[in-house]
Structures are given as C-alpha cells and as structure tokens.
N, CA, C and O atoms as a GROMACS GRO file, in nm:
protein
  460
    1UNK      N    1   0.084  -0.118   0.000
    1UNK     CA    2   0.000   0.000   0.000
    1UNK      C    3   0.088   0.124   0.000
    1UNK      O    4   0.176   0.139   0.085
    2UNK      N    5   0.061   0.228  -0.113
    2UNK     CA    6   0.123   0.354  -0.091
    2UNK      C    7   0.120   0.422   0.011
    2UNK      O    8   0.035   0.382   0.091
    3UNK      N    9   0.206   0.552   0.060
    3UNK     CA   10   0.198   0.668   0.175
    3UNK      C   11   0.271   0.731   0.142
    3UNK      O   12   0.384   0.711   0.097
    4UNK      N   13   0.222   0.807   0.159
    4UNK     CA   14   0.310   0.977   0.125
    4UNK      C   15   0.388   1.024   0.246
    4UNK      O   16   0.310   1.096   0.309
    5UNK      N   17   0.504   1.018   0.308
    5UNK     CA   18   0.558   0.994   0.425
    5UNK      C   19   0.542   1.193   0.509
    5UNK      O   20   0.563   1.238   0.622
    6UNK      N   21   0.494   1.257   0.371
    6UNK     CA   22   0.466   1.434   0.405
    6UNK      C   23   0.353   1.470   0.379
    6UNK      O   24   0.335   1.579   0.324
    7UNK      N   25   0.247   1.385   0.413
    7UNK     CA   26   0.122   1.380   0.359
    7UNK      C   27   0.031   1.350   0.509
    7UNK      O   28   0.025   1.246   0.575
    8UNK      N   29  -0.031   1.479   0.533
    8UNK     CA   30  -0.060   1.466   0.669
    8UNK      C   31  -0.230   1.352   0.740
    8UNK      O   32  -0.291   1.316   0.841
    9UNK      N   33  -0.226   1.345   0.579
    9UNK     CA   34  -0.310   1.242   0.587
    9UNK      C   35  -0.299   1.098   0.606
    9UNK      O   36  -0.389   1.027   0.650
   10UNK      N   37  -0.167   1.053   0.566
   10UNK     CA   38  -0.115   0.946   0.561
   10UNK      C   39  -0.070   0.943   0.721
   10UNK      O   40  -0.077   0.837   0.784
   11UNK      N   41  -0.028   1.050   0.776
   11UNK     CA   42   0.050   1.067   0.901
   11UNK      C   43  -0.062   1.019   0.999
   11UNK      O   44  -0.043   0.913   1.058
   12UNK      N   45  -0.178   1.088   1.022
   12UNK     CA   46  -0.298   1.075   1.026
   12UNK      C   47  -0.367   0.871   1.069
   12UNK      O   48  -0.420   0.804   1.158
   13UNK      N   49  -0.319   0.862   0.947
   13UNK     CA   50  -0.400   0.694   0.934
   13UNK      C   51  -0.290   0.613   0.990
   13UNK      O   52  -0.326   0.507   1.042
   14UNK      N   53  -0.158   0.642   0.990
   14UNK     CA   54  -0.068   0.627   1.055
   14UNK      C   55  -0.033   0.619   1.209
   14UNK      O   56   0.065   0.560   1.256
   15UNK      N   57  -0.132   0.690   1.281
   15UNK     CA   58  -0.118   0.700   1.409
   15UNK      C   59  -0.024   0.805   1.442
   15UNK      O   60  -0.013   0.818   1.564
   16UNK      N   61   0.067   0.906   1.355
   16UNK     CA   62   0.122   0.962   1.418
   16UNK      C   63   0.107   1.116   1.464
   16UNK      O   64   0.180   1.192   1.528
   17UNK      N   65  -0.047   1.130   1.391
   17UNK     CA   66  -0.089   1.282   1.427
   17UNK      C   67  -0.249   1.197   1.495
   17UNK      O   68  -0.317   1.107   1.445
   18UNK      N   69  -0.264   1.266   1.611
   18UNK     CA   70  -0.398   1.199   1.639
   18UNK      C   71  -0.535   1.238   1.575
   18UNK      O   72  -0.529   1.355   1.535
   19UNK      N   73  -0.634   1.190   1.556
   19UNK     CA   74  -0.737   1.211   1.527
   19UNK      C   75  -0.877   1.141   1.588
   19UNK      O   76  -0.872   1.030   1.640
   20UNK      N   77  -1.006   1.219   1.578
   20UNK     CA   78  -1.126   1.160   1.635
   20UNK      C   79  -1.146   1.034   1.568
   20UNK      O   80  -1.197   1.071   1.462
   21UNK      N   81  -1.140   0.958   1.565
   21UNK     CA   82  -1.187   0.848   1.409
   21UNK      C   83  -1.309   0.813   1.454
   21UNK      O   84  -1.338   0.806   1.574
   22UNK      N   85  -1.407   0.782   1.337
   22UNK     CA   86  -1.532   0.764   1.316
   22UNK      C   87  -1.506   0.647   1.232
   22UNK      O   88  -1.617   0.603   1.203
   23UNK      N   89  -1.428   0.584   1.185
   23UNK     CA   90  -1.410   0.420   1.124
   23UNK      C   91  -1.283   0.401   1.076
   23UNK      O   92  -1.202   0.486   1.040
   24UNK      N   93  -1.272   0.258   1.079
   24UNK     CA   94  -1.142   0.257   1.015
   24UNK      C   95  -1.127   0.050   0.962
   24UNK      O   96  -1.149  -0.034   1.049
   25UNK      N   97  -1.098   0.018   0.848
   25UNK     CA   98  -1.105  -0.056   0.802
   25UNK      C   99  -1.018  -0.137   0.704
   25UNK      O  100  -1.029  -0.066   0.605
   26UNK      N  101  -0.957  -0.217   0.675
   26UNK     CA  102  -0.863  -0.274   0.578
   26UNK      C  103  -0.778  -0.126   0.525
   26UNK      O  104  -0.673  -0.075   0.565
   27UNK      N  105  -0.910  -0.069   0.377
   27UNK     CA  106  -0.866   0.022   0.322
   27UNK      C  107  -0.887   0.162   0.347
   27UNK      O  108  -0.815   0.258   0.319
   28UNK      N  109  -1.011   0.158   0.411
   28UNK     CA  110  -1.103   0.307   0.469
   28UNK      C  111  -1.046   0.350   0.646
   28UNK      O  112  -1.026   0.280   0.744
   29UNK      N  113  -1.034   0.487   0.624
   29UNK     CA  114  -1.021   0.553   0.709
   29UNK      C  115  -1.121   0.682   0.780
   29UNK      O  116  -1.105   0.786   0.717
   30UNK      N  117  -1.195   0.692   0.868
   30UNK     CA  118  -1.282   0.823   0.881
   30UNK      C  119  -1.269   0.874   1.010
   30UNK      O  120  -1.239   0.809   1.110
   31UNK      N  121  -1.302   1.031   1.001
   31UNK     CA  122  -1.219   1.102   1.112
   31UNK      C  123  -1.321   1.193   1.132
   31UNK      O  124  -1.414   1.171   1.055
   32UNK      N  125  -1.338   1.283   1.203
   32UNK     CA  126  -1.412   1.399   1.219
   32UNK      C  127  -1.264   1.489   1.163
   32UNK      O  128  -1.142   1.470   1.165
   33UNK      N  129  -1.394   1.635   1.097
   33UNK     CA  130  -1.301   1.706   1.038
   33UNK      C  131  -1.256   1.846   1.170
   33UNK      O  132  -1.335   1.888   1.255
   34UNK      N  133  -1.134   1.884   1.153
   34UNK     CA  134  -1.044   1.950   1.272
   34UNK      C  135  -1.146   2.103   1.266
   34UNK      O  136  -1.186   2.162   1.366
   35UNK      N  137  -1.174   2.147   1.106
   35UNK     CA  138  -1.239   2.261   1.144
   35UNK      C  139  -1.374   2.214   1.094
   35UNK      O  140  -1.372   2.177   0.976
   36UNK      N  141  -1.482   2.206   1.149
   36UNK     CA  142  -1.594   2.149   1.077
   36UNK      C  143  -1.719   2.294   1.010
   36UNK      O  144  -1.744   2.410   1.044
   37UNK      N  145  -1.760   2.212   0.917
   37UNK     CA  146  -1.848   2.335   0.870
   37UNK      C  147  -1.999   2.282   0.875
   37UNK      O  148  -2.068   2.357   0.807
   38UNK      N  149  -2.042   2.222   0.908
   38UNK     CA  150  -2.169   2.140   1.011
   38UNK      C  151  -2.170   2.073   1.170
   38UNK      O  152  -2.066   2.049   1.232
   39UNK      N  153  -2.271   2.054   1.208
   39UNK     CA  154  -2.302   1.999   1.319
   39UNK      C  155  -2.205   1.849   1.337
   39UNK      O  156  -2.146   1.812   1.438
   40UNK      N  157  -2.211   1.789   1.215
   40UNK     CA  158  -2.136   1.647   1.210
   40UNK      C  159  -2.070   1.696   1.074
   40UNK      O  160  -2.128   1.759   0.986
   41UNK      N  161  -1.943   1.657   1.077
   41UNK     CA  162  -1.850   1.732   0.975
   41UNK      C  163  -1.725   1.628   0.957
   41UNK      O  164  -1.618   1.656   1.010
   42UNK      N  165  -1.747   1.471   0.860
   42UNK     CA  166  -1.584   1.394   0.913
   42UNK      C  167  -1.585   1.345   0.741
   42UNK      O  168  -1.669   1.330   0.653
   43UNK      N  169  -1.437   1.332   0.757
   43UNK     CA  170  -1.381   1.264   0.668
   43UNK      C  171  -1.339   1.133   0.595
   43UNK      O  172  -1.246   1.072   0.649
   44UNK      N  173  -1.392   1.077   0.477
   44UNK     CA  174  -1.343   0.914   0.460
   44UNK      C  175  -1.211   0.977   0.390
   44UNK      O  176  -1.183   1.089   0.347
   45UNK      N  177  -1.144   0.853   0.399
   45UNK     CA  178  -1.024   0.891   0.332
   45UNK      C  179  -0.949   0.718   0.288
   45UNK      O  180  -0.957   0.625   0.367
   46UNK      N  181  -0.890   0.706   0.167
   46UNK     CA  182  -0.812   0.584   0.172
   46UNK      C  183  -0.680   0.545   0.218
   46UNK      O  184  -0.582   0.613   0.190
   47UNK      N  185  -0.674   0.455   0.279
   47UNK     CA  186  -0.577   0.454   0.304
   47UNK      C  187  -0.396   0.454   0.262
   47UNK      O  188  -0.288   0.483   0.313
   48UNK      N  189  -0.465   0.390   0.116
   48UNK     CA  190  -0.343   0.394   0.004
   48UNK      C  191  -0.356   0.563   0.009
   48UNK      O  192  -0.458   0.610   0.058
   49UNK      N  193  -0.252   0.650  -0.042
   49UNK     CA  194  -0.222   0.776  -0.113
   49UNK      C  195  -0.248   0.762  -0.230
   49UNK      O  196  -0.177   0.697  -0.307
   50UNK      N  197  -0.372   0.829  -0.266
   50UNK     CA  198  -0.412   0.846  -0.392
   50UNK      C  199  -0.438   0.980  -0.383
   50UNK      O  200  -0.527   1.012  -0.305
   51UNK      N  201  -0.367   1.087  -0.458
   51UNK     CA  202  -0.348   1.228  -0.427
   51UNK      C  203  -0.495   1.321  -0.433
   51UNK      O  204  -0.542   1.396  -0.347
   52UNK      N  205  -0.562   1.274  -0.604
   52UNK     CA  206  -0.665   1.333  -0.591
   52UNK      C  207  -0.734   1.254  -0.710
   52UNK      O  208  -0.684   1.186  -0.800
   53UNK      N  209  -0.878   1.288  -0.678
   53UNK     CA  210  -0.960   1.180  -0.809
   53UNK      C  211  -0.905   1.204  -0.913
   53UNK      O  212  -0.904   1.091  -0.962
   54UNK      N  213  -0.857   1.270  -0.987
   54UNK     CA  214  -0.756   1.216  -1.137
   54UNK      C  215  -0.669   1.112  -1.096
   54UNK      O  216  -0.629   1.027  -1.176
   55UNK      N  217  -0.635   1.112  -0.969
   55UNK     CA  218  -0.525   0.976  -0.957
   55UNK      C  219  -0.635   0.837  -0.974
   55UNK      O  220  -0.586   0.726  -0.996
   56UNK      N  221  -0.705   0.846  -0.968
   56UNK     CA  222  -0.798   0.698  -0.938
   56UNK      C  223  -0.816   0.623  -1.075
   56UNK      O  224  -0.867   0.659  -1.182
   57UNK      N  225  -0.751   0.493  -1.030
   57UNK     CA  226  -0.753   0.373  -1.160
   57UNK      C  227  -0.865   0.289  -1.146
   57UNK      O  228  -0.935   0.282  -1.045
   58UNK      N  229  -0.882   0.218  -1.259
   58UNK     CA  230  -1.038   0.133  -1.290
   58UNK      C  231  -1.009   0.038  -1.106
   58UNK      O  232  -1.112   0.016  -1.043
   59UNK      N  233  -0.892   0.000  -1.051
   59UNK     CA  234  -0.844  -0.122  -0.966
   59UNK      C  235  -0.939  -0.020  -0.804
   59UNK      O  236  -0.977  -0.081  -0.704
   60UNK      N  237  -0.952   0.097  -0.818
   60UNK     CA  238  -1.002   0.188  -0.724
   60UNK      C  239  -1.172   0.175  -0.673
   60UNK      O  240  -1.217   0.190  -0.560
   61UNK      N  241  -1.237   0.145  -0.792
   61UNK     CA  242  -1.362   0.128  -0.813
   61UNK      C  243  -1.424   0.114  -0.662
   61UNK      O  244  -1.456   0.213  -0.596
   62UNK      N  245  -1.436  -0.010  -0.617
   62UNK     CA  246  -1.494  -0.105  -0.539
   62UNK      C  247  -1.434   0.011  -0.360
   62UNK      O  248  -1.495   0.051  -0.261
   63UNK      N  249  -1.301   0.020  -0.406
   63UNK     CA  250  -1.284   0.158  -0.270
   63UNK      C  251  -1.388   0.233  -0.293
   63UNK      O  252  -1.481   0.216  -0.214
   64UNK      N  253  -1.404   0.322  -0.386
   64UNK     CA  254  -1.500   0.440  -0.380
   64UNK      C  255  -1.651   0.411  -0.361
   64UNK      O  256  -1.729   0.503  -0.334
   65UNK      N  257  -1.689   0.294  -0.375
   65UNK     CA  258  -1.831   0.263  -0.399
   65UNK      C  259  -1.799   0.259  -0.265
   65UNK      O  260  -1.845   0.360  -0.212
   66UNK      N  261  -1.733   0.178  -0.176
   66UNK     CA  262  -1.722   0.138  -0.092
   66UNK      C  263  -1.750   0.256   0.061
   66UNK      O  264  -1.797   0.227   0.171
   67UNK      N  265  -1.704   0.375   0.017
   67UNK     CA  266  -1.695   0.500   0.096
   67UNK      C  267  -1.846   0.555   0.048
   67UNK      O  268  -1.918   0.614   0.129
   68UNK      N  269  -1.883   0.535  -0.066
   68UNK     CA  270  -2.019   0.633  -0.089
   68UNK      C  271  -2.064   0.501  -0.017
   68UNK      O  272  -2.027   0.532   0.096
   69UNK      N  273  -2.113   0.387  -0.004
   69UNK     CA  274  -2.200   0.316   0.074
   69UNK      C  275  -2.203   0.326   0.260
   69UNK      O  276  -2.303   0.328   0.332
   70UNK      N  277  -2.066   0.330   0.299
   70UNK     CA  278  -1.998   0.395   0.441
   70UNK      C  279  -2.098   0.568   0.483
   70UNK      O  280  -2.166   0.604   0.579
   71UNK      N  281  -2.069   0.616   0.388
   71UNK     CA  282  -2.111   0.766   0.437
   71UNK      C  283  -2.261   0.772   0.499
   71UNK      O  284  -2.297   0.832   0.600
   72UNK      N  285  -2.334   0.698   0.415
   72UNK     CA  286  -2.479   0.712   0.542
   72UNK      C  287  -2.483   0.643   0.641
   72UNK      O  288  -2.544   0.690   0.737
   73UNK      N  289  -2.421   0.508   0.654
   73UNK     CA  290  -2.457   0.438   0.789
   73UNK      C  291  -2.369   0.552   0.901
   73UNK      O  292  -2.425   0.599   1.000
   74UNK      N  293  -2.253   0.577   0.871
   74UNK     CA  294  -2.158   0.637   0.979
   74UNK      C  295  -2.239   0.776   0.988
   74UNK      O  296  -2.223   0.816   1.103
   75UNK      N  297  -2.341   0.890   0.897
   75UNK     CA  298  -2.393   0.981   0.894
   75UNK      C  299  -2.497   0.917   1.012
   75UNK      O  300  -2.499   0.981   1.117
   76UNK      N  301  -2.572   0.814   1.007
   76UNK     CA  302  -2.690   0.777   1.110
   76UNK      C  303  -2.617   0.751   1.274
   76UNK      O  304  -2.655   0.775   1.388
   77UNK      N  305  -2.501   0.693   1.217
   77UNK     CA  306  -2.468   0.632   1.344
   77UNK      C  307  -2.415   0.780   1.437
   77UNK      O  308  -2.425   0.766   1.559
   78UNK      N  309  -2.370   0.894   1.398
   78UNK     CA  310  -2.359   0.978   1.442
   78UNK      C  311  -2.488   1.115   1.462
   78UNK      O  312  -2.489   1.229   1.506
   79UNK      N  313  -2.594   1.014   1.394
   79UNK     CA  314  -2.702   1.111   1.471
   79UNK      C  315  -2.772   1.196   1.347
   79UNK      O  316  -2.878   1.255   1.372
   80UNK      N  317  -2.712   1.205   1.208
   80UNK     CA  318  -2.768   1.283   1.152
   80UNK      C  319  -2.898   1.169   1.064
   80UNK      O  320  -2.868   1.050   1.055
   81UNK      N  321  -2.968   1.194   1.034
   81UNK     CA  322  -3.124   1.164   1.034
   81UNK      C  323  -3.174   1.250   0.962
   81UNK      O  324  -3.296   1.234   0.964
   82UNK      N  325  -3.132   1.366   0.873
   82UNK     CA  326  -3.249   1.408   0.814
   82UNK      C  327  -3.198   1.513   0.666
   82UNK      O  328  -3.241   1.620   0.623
   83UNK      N  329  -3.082   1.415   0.618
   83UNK     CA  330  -2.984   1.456   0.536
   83UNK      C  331  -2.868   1.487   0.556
   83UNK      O  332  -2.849   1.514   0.674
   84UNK      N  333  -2.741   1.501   0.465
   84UNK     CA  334  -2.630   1.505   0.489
   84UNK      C  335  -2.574   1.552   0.282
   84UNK      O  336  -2.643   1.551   0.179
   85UNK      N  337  -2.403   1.590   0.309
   85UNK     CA  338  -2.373   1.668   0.166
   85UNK      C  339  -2.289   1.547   0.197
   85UNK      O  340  -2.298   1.477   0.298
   86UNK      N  341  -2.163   1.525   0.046
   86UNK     CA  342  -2.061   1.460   0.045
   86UNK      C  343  -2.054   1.509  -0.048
   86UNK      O  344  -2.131   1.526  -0.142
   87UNK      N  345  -1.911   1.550  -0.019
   87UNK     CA  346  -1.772   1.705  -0.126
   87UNK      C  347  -1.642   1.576  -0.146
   87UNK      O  348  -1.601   1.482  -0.078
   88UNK      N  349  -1.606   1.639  -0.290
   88UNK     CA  350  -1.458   1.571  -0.301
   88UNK      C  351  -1.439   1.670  -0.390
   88UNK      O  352  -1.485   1.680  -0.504
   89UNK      N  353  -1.333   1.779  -0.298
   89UNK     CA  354  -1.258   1.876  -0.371
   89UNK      C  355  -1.132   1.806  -0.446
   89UNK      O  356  -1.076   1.716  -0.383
   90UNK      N  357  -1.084   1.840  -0.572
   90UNK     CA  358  -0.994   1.821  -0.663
   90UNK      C  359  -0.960   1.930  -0.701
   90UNK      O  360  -1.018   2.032  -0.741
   91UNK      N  361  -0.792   1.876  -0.673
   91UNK     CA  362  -0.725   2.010  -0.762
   91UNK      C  363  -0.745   2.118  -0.755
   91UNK      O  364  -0.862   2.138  -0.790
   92UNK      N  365  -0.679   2.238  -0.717
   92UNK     CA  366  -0.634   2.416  -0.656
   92UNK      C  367  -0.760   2.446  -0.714
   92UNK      O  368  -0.823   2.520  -0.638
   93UNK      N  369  -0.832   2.416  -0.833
   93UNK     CA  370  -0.926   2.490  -0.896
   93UNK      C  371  -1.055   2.397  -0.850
   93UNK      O  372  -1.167   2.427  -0.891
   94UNK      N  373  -1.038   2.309  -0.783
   94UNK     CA  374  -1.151   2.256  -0.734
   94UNK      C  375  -1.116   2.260  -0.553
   94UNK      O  376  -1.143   2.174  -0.470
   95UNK      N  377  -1.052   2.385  -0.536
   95UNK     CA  378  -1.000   2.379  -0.384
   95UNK      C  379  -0.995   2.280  -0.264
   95UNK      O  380  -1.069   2.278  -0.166
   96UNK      N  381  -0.888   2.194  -0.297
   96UNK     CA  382  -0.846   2.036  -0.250
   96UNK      C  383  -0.713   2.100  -0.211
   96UNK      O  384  -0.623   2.145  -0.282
   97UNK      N  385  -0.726   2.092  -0.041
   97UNK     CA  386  -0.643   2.171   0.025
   97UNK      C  387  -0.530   2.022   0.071
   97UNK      O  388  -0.412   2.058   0.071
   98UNK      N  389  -0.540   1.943   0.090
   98UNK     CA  390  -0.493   1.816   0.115
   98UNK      C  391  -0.464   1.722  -0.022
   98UNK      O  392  -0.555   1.685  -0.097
   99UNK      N  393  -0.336   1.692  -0.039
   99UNK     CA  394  -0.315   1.668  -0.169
   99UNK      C  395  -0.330   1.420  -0.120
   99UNK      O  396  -0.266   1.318  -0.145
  100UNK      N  397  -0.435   1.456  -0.059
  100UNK     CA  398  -0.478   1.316  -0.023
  100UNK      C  399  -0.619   1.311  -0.025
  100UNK      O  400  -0.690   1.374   0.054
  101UNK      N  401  -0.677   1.205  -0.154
  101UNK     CA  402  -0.833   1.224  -0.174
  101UNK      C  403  -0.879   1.194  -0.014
  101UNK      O  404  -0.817   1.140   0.077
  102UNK      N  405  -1.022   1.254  -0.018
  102UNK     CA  406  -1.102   1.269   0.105
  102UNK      C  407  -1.216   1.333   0.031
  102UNK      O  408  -1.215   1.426  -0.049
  103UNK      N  409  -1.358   1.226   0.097
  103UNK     CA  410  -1.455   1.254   0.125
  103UNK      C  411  -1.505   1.339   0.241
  103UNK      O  412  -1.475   1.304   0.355
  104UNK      N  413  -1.555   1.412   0.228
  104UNK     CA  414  -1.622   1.539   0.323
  104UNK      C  415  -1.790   1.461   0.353
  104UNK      O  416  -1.861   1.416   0.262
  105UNK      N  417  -1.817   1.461   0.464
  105UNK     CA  418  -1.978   1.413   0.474
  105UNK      C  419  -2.058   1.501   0.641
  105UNK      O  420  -2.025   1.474   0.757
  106UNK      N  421  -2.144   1.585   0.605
  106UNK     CA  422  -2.137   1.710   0.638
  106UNK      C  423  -2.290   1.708   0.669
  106UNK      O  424  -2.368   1.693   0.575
  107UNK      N  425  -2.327   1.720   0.770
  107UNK     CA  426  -2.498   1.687   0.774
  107UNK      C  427  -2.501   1.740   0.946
  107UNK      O  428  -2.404   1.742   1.021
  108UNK      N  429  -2.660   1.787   0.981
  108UNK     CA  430  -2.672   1.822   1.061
  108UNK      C  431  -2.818   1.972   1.063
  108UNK      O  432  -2.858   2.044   0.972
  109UNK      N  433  -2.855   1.965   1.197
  109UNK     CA  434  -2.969   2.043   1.136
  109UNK      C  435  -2.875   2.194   1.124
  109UNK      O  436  -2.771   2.229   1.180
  110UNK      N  437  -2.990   2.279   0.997
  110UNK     CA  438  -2.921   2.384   0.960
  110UNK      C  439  -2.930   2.489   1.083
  110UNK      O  440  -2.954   2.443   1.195
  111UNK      N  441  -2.913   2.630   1.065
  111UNK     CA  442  -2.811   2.664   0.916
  111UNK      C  443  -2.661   2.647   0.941
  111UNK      O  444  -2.592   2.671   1.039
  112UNK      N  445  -2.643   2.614   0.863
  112UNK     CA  446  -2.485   2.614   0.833
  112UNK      C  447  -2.417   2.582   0.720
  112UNK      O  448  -2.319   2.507   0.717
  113UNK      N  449  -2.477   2.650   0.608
  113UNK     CA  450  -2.487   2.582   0.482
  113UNK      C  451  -2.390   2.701   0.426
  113UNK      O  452  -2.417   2.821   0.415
  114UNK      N  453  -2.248   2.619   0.389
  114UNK     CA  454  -2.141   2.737   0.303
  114UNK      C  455  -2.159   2.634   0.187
  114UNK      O  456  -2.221   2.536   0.144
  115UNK      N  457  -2.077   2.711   0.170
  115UNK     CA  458  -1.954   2.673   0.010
  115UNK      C  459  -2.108   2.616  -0.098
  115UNK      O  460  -2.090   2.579  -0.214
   0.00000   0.00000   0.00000
C-alpha cells in the first residue's frame, strides 16, 4: 500500500498525528473534520495515497463505492437523520487543500450551509 511519508493524511491513518476516528477498516479511514463546517462534519479517506480523483484507476472502483456506501450508515450512526452533503474537492481549482483524496460528509440540522 502507498503513503506519502509528508502527507498529513497518511501521518494521520498512521497514528502519528492523532485524530477523532469515526471508522477505520482494511482500506477506509474516517475522522471527524479539525475545522468542521456542520453539526457532524468527518472525513473518509483511503488509506493507500491516492493524491486526488484524477489519480484513481479502474483497480479503485470497489474503494469508492465502498466510501459512498460507508457515508450514510456512519452519517446515522452519528445522529444525523435528516440529510447530509458529500464534497470531493480536486485540484487548486476545485479547492483540494490536502493533496490526499477525502470525502467530506457534512450533515446536521441547519443553518450552516457554506460553500
């Protein structure tokens, strides 16, 4: 499995920066996010370093389905019940501040509705 050894995401799934985790699995990783922009605000993330969705090969598939199927049970299990968003910023022009793909899953009663 890849890691980006300056990739604070990798550091992250790594154990060596701590985090809230909300799951964690073979390949999947999920965290609450540090600055949140909802009530429930966390992150899936893979565990391989795959920088950003242009990096993702046909062999990726079954990961990503795998995280869009993850995002509502872990959205319920944390309480949200009555909708939720899921963001995957790419690339400076799709403002992807972490050069390590991540799902955003963002739910909670309003308002708090940016971006």
């Amino acid at each position: 499995m890849s890691h980006d050894p300056n990739c604070i995401f990798c550091k992250i799934v790594a154990g060596k920066i701590p985090s809230r985790k909300v799951h964690e699995d073979s390949e999947l990783f999920g965290f609450h996010d540090v600055a949140p922009w909802a009530p429930v605000h966390f992150l899936l993330i893979p565990k391989q370093h795959i920088a950003t969705l242009y990096d993702v090969e046909d062999a990726h598939q079954a990961m990503l389905g795998r995280m869009l199927r993850l995002a509502p049970r872990l959205a319920l299990e944390l309480g949200v019940a009555n909708g939720f968003r899921t963001l995957i910023n790419t690339g400076e022009d799709g403002r992807q501040e972490v050069q390590h793909l991540h799902m955003h899953v963002m739910g909670g009663p309003r308002p708090w509705a940016r971006g």
